[in-house]
SEFIZA-3560 file (N, C-alpha, C; in Angstrom, 3 decimals):
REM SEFIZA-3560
<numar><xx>250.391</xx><yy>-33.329</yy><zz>-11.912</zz><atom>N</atom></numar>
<numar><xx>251.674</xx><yy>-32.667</yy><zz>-11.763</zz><atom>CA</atom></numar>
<numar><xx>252.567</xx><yy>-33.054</yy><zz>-12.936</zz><atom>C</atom></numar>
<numar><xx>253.041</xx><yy>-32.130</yy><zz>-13.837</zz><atom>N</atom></numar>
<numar><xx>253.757</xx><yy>-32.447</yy><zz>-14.828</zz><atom>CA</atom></numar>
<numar><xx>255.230</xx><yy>-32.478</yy><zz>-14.048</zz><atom>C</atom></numar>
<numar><xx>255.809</xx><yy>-34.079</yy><zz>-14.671</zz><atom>N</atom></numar>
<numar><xx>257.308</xx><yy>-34.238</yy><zz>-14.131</zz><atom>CA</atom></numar>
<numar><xx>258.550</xx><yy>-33.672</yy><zz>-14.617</zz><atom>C</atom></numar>
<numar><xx>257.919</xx><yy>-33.045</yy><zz>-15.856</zz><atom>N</atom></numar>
<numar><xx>259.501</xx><yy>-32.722</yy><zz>-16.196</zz><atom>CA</atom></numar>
<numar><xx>259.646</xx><yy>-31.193</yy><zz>-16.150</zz><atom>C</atom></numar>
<numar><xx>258.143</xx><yy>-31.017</yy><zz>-15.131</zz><atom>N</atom></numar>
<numar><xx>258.647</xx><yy>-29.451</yy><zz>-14.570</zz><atom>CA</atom></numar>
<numar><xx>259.568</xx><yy>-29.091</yy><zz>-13.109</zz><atom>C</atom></numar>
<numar><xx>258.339</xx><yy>-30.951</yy><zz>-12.617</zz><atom>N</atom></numar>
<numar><xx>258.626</xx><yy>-30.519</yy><zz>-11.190</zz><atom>CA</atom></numar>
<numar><xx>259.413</xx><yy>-31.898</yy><zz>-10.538</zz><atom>C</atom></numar>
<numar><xx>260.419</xx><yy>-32.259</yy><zz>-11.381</zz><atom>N</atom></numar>
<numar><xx>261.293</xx><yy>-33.419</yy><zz>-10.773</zz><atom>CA</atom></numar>
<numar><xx>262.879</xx><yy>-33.061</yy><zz>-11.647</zz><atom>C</atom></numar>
<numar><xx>263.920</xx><yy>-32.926</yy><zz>-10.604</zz><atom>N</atom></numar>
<numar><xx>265.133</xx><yy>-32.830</yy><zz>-11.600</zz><atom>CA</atom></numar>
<numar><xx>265.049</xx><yy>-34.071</yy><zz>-11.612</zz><atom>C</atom></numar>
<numar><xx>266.428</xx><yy>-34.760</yy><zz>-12.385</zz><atom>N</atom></numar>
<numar><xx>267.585</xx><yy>-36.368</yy><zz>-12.219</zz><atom>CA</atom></numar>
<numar><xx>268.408</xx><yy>-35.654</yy><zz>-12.320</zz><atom>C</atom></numar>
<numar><xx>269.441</xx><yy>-36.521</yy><zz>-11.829</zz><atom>N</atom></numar>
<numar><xx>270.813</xx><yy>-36.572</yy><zz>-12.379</zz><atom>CA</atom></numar>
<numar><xx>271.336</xx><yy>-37.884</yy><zz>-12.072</zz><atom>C</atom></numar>
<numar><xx>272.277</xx><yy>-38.294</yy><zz>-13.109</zz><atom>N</atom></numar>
<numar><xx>273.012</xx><yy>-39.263</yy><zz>-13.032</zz><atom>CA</atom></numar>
<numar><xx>274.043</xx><yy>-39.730</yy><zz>-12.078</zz><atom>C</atom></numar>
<numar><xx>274.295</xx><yy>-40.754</yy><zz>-11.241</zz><atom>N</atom></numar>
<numar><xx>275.397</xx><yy>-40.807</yy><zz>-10.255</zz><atom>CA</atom></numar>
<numar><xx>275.314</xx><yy>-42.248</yy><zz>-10.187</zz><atom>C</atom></numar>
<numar><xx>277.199</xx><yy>-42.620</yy><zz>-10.607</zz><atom>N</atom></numar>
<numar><xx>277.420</xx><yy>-43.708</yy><zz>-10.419</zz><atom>CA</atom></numar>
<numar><xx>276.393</xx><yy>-45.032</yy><zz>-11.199</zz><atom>C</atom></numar>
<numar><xx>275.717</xx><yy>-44.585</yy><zz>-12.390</zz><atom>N</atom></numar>
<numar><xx>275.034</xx><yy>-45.465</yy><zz>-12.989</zz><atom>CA</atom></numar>
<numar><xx>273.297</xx><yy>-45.607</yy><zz>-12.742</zz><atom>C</atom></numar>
<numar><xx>273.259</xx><yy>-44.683</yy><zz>-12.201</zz><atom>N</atom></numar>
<numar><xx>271.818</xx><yy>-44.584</yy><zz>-11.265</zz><atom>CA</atom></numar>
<numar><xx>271.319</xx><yy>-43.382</yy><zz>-11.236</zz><atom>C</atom></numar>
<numar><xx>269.910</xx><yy>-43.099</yy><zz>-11.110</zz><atom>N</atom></numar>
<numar><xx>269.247</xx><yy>-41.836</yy><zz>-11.407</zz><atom>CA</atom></numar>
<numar><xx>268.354</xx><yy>-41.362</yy><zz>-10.019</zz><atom>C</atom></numar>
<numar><xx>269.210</xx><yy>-40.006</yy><zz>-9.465</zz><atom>N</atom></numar>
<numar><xx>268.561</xx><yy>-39.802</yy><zz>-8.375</zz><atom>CA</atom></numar>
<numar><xx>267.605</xx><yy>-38.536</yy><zz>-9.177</zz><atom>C</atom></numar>
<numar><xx>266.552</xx><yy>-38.695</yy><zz>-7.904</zz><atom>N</atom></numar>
<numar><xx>265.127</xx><yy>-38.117</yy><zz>-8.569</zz><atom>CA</atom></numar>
<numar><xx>264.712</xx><yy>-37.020</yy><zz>-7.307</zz><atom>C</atom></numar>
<numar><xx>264.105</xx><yy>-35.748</yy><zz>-7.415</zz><atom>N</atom></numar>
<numar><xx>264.364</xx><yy>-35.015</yy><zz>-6.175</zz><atom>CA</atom></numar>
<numar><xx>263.081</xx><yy>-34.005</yy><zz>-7.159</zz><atom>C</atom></numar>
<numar><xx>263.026</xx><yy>-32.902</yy><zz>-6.348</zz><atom>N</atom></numar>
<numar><xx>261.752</xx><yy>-31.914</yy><zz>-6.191</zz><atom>CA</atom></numar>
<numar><xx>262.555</xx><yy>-30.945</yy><zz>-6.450</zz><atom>C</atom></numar>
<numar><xx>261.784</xx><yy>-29.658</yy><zz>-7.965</zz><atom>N</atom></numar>
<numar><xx>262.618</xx><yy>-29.002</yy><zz>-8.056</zz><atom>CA</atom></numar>
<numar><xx>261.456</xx><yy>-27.385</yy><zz>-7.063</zz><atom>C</atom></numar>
<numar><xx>262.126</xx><yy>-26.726</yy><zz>-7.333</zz><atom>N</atom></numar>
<numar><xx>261.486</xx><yy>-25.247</yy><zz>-6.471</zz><atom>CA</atom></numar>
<numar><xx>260.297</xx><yy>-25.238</yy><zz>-7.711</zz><atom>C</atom></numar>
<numar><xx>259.897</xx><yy>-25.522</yy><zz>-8.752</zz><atom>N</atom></numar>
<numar><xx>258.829</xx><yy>-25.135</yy><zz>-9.111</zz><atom>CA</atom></numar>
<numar><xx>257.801</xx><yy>-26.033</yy><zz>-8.516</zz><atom>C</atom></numar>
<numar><xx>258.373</xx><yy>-27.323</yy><zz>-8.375</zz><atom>N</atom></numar>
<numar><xx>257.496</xx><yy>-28.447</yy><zz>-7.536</zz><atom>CA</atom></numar>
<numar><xx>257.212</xx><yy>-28.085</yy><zz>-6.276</zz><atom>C</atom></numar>
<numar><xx>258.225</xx><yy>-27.420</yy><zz>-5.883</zz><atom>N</atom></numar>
<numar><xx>257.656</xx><yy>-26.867</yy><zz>-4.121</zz><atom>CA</atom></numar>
<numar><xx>256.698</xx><yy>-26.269</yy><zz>-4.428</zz><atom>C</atom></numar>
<numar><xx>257.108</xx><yy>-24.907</yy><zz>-4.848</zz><atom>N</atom></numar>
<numar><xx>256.185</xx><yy>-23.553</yy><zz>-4.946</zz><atom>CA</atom></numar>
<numar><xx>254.861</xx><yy>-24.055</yy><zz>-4.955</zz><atom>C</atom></numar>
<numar><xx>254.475</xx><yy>-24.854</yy><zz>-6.129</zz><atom>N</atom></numar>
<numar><xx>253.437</xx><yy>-25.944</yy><zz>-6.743</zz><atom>CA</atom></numar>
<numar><xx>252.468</xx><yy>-26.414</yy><zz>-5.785</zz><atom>C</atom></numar>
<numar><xx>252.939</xx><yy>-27.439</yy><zz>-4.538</zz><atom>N</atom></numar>
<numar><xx>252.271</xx><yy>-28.287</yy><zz>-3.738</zz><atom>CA</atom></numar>
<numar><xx>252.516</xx><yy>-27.263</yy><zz>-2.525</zz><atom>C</atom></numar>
<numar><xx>253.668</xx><yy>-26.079</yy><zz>-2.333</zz><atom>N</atom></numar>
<numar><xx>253.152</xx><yy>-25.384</yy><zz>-0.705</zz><atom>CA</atom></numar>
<numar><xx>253.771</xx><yy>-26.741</yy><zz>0.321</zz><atom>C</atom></numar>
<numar><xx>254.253</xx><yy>-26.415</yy><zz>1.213</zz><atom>N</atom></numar>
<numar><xx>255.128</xx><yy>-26.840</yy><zz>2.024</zz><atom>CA</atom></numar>
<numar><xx>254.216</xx><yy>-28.374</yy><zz>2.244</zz><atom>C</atom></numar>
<numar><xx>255.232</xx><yy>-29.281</yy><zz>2.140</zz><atom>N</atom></numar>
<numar><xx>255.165</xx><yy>-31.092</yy><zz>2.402</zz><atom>CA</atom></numar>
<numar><xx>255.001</xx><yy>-31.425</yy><zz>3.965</zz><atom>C</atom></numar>
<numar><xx>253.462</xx><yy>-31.782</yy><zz>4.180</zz><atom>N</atom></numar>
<numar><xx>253.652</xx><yy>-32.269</yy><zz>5.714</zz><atom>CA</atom></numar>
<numar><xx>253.881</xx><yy>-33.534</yy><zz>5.400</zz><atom>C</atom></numar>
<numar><xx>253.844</xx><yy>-34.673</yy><zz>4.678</zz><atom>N</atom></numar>
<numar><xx>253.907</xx><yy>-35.913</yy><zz>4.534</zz><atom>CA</atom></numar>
<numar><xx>253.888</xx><yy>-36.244</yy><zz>3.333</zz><atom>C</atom></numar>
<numar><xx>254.586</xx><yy>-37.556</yy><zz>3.584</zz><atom>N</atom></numar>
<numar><xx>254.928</xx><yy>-38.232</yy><zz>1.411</zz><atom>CA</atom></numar>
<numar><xx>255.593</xx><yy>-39.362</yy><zz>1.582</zz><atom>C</atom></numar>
<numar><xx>254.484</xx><yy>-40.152</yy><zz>0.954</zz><atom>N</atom></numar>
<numar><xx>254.194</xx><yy>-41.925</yy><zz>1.346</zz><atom>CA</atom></numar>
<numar><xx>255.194</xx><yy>-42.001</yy><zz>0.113</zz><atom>C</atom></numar>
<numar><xx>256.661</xx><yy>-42.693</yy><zz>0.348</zz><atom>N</atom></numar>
<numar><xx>258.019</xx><yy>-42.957</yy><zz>-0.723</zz><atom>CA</atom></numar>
<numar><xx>257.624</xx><yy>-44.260</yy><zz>-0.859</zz><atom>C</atom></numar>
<numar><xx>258.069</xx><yy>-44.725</yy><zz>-2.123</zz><atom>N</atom></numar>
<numar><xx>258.323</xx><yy>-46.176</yy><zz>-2.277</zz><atom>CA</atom></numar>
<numar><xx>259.793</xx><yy>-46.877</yy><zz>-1.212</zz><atom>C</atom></numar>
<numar><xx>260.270</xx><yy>-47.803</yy><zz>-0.862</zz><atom>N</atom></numar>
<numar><xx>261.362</xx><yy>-48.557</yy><zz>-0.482</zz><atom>CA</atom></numar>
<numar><xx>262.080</xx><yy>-49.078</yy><zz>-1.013</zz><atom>C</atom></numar>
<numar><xx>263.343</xx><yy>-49.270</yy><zz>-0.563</zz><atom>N</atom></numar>
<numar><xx>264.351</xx><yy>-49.829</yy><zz>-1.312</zz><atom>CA</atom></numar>
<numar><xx>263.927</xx><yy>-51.479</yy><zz>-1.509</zz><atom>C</atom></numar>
<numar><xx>264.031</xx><yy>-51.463</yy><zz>-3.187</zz><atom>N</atom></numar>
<numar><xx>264.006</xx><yy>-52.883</yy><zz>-3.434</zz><atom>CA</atom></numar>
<numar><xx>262.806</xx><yy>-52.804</yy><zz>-4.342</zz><atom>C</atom></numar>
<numar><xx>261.517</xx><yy>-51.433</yy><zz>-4.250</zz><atom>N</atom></numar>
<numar><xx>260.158</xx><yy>-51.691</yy><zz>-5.047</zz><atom>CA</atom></numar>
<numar><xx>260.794</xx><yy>-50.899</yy><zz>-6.313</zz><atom>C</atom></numar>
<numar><xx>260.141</xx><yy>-51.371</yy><zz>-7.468</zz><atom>N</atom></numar>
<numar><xx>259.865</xx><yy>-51.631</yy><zz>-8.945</zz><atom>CA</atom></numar>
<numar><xx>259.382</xx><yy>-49.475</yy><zz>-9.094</zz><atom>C</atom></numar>
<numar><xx>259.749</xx><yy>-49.400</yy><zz>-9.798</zz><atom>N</atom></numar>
<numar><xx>259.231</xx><yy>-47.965</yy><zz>-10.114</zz><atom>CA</atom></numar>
<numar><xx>258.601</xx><yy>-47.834</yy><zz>-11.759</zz><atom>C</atom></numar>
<numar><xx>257.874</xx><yy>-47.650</yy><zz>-12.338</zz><atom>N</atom></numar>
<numar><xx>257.905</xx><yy>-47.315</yy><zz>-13.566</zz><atom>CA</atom></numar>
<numar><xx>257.598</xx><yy>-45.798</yy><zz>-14.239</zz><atom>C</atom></numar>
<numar><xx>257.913</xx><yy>-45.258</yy><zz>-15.060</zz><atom>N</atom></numar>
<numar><xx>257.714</xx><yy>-43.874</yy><zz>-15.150</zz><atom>CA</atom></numar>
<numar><xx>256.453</xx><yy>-43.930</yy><zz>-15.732</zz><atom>C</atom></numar>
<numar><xx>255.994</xx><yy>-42.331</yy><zz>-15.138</zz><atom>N</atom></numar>
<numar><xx>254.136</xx><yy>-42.262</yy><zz>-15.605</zz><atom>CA</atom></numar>
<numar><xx>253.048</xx><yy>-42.930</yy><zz>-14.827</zz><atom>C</atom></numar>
<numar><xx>253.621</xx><yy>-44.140</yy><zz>-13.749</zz><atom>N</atom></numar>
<numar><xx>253.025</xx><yy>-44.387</yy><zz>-13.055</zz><atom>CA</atom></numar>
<numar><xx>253.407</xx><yy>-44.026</yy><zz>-11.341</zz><atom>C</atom></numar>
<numar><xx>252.663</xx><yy>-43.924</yy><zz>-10.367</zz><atom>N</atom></numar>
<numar><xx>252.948</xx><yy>-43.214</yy><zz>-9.094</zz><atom>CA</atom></numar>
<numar><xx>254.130</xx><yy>-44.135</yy><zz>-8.921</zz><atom>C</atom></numar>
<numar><xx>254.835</xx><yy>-42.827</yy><zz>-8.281</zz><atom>N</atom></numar>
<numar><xx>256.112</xx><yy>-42.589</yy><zz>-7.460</zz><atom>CA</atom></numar>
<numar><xx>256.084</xx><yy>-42.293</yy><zz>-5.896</zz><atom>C</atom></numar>
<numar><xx>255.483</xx><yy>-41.659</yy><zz>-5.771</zz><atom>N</atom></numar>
<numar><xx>255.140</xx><yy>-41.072</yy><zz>-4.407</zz><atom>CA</atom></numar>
<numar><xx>253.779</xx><yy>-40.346</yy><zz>-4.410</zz><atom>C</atom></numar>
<numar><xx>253.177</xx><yy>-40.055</yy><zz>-3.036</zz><atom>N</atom></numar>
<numar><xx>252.199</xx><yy>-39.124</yy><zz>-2.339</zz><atom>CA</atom></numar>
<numar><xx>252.806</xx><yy>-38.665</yy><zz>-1.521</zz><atom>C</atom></numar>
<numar><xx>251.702</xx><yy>-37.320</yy><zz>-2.249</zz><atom>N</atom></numar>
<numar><xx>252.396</xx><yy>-36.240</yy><zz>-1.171</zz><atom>CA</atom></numar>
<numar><xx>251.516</xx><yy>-35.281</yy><zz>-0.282</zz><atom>C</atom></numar>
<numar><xx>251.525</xx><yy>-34.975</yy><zz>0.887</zz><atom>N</atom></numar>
<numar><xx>250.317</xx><yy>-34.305</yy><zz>1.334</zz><atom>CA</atom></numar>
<numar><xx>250.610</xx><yy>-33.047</yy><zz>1.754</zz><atom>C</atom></numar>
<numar><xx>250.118</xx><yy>-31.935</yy><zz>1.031</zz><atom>N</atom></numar>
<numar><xx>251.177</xx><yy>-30.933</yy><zz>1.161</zz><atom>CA</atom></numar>
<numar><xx>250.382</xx><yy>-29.557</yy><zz>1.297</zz><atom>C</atom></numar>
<numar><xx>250.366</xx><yy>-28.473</yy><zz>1.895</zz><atom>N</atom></numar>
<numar><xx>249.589</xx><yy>-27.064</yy><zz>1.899</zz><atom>CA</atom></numar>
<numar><xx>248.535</xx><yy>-26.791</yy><zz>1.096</zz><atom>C</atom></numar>
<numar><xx>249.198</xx><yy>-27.214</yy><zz>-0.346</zz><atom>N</atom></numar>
<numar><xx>247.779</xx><yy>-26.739</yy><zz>-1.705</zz><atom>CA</atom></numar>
<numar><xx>247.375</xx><yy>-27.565</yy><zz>-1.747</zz><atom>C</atom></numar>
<numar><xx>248.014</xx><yy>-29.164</yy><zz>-1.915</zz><atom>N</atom></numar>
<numar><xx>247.318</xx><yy>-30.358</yy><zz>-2.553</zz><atom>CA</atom></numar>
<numar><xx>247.488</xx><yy>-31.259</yy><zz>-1.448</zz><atom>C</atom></numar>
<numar><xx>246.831</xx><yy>-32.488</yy><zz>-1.994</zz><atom>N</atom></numar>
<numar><xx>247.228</xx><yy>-33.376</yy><zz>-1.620</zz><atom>CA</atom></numar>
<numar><xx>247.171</xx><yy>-34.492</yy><zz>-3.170</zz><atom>C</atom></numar>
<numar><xx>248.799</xx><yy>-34.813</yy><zz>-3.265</zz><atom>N</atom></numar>
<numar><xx>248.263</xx><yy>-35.375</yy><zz>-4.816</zz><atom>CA</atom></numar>
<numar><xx>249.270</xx><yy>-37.117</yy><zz>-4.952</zz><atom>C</atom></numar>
<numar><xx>249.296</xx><yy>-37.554</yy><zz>-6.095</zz><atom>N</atom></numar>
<numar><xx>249.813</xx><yy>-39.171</yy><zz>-6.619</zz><atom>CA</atom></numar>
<numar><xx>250.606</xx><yy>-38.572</yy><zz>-7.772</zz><atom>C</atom></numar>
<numar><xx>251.565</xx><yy>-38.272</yy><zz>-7.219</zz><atom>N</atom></numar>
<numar><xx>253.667</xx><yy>-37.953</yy><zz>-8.098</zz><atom>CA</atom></numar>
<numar><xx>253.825</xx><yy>-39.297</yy><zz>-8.906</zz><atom>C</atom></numar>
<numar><xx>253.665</xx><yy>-39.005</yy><zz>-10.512</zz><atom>N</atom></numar>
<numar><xx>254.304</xx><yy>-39.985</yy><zz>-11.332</zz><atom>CA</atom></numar>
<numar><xx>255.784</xx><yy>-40.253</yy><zz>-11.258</zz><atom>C</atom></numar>
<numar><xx>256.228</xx><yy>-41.239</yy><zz>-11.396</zz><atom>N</atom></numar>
<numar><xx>257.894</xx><yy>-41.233</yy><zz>-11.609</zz><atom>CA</atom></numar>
<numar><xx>257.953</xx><yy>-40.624</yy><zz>-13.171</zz><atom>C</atom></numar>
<numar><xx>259.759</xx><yy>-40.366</yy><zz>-12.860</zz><atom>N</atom></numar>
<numar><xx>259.838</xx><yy>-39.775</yy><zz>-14.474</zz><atom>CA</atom></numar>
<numar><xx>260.766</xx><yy>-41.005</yy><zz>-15.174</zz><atom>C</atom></numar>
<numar><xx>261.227</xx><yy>-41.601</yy><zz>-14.169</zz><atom>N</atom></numar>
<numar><xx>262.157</xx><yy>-42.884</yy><zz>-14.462</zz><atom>CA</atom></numar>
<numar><xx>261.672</xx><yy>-44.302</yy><zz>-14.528</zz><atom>C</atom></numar>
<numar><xx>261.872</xx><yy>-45.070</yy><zz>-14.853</zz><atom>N</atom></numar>
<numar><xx>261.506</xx><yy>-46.422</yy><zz>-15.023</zz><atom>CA</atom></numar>
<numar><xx>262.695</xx><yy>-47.564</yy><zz>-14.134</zz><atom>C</atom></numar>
<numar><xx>262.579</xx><yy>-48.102</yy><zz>-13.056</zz><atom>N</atom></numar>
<numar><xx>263.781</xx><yy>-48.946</yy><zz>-12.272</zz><atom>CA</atom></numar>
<numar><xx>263.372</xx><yy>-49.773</yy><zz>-11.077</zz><atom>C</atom></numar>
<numar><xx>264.558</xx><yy>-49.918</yy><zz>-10.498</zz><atom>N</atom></numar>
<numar><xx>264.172</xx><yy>-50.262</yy><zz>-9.451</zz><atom>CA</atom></numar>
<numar><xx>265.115</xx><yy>-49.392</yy><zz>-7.815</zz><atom>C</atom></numar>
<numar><xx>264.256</xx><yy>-49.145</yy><zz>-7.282</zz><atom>N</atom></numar>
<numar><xx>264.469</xx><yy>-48.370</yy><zz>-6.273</zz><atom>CA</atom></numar>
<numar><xx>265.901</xx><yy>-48.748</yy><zz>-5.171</zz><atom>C</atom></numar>
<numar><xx>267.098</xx><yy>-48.037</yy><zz>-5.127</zz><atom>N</atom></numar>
<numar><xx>268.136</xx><yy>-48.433</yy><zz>-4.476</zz><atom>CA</atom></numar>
<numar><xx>268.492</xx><yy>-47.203</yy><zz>-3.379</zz><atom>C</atom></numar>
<numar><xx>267.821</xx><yy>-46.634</yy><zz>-3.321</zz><atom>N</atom></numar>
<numar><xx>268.184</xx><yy>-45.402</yy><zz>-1.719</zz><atom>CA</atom></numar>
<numar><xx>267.034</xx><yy>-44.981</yy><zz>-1.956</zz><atom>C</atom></numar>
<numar><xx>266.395</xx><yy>-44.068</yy><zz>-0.678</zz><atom>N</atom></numar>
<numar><xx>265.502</xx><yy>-43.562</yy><zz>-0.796</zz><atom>CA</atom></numar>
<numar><xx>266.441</xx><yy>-42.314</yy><zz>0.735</zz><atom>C</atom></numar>
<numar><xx>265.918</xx><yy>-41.298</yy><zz>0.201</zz><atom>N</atom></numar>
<numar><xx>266.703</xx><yy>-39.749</yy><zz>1.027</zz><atom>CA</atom></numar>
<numar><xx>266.666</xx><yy>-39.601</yy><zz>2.672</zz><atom>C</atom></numar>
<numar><xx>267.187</xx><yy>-40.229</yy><zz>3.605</zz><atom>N</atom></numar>
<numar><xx>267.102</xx><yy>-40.581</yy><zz>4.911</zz><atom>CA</atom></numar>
<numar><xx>266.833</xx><yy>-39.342</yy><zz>5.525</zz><atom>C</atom></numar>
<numar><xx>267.199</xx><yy>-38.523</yy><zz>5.220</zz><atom>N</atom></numar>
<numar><xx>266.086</xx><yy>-36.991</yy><zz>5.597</zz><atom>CA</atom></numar>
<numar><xx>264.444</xx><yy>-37.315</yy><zz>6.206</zz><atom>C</atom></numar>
<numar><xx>264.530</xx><yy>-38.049</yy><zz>5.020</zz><atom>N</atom></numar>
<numar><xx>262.766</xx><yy>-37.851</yy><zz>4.888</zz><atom>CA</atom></numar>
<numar><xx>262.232</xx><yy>-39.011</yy><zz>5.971</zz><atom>C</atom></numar>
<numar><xx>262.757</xx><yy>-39.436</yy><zz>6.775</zz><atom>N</atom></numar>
<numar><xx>262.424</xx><yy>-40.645</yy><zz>7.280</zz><atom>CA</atom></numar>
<numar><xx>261.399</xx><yy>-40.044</yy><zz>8.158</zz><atom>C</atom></numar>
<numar><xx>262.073</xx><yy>-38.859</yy><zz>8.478</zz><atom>N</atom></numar>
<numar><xx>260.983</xx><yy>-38.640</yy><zz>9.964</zz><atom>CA</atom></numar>
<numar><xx>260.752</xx><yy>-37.061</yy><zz>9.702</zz><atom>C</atom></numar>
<numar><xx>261.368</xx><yy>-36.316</yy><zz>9.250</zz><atom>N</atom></numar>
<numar><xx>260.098</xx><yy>-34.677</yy><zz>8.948</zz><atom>CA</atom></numar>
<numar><xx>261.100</xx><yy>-34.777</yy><zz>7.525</zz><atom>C</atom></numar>
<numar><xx>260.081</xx><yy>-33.751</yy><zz>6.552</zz><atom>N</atom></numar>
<numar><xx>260.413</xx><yy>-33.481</yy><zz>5.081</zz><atom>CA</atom></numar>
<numar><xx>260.630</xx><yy>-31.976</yy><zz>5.063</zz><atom>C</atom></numar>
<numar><xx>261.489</xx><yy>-31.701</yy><zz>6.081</zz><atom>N</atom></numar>
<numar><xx>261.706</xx><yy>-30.034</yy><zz>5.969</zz><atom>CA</atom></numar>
<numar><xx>262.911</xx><yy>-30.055</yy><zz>4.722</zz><atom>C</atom></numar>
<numar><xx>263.443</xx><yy>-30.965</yy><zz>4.617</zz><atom>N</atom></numar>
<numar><xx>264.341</xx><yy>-31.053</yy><zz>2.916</zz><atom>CA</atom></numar>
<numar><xx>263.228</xx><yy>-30.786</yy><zz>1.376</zz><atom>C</atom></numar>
<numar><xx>262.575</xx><yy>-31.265</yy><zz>2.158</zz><atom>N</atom></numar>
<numar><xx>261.453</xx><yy>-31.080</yy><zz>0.516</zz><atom>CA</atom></numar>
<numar><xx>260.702</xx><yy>-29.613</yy><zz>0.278</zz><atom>C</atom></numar>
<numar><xx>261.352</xx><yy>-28.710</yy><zz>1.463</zz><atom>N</atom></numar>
<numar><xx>260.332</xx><yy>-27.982</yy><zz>1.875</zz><atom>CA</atom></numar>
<numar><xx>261.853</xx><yy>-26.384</yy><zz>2.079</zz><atom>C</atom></numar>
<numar><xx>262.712</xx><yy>-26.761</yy><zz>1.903</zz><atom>N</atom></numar>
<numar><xx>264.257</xx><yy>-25.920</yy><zz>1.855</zz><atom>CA</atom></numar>
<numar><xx>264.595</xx><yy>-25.290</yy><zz>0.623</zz><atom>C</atom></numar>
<numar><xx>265.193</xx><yy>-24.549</yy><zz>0.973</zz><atom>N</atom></numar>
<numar><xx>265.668</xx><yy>-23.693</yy><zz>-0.208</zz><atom>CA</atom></numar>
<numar><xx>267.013</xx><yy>-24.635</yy><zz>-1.251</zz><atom>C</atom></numar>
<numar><xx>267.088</xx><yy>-25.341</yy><zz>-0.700</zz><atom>N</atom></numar>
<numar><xx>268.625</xx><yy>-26.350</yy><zz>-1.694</zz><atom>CA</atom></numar>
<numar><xx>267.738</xx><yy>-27.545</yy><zz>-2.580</zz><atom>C</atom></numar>
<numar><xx>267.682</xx><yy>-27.034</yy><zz>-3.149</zz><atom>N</atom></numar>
<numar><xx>267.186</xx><yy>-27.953</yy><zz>-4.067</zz><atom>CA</atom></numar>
<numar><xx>268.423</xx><yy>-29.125</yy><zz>-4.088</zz><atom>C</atom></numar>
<numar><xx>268.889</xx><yy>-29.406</yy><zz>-4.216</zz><atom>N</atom></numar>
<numar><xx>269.898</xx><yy>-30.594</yy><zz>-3.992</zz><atom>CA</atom></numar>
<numar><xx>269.720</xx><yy>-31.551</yy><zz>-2.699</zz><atom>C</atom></numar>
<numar><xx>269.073</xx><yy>-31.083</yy><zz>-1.583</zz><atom>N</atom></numar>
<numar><xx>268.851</xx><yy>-31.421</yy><zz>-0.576</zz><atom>CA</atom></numar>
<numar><xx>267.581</xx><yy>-32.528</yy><zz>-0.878</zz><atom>C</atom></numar>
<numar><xx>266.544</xx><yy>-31.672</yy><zz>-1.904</zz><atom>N</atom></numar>
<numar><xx>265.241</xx><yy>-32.249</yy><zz>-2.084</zz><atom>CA</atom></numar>
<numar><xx>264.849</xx><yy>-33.035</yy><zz>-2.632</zz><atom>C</atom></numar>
<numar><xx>266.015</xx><yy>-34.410</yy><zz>-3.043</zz><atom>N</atom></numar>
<numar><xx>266.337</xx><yy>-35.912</yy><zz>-3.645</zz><atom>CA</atom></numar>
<numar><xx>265.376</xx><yy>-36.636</yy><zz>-2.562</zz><atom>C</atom></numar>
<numar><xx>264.217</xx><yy>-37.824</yy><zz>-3.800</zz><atom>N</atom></numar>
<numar><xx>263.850</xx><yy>-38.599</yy><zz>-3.178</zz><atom>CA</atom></numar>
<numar><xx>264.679</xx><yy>-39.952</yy><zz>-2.800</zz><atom>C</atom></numar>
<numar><xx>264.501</xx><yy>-40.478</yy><zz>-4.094</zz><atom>N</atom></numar>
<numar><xx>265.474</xx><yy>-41.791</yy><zz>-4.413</zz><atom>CA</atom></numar>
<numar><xx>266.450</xx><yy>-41.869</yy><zz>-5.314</zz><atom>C</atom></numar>
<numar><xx>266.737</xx><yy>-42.466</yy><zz>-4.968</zz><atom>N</atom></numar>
<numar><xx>267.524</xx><yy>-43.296</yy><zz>-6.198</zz><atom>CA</atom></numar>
<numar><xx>267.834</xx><yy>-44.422</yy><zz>-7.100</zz><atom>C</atom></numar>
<numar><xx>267.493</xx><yy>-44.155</yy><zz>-8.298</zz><atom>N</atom></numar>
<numar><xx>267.035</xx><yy>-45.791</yy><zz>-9.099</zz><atom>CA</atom></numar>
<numar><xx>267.632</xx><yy>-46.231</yy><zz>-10.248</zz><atom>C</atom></numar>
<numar><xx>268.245</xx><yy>-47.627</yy><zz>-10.401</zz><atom>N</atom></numar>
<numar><xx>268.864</xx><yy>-48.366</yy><zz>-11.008</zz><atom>CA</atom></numar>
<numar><xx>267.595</xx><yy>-48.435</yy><zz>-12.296</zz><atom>C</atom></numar>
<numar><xx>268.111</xx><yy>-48.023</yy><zz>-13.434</zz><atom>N</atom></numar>
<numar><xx>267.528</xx><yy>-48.178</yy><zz>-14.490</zz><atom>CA</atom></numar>
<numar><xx>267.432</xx><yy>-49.928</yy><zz>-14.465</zz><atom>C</atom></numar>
<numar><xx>265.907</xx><yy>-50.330</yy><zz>-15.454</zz><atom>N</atom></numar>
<numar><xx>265.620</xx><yy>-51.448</yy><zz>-15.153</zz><atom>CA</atom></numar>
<numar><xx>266.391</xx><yy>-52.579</yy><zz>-16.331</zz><atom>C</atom></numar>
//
């Protein structure tokens, strides 16, 4: 999965939230499940970020950022119908403190 098709950022408050853009949906077909890292684990970019198990695939999401993990999208705790919505703004995984 190339990330800098299918992951926005944006900057907030010093920190880089990381989310799924609609080409990333379209891509993987609706998200039944997606093993997130936790607040507090190490992220590095290029290496996995998340799994995701999803309609087309089931695949291992590089990060595009390099940090350490400080929110992760409380949506997702228990169904990922955010990853799976038309608002892309909605479809933020985490959020990470550059390292």
């Amino acid at each position: 999965m190339n990330e800098a098709t299918y992951f926005w950022t944006k900057e907030i408050d010093g920190k880089t939230r990381v989310g799924l853009t609609k080409a990333g949906q379209d891509e993987l077909g609706s998200i039944k499940f997606a093993n997130l890292p936790s607040v507090g684990d190490q992220v590095t970019a290029g290496k996995t970020l998340m799994s995701v198990e999803a309609e087309k695939a089931v695949s291992d999401i590089d990060s595009p950022v390099s940090g350490k993990i400080v929110a992760v999208n409380p949506q997702l705790d228990n169904d990922f119908d955010a990853l799976n919505g038309e608002a892309e703004a909605d479809a933020w995984l985490v959020d990470v403190q550059p390292a």
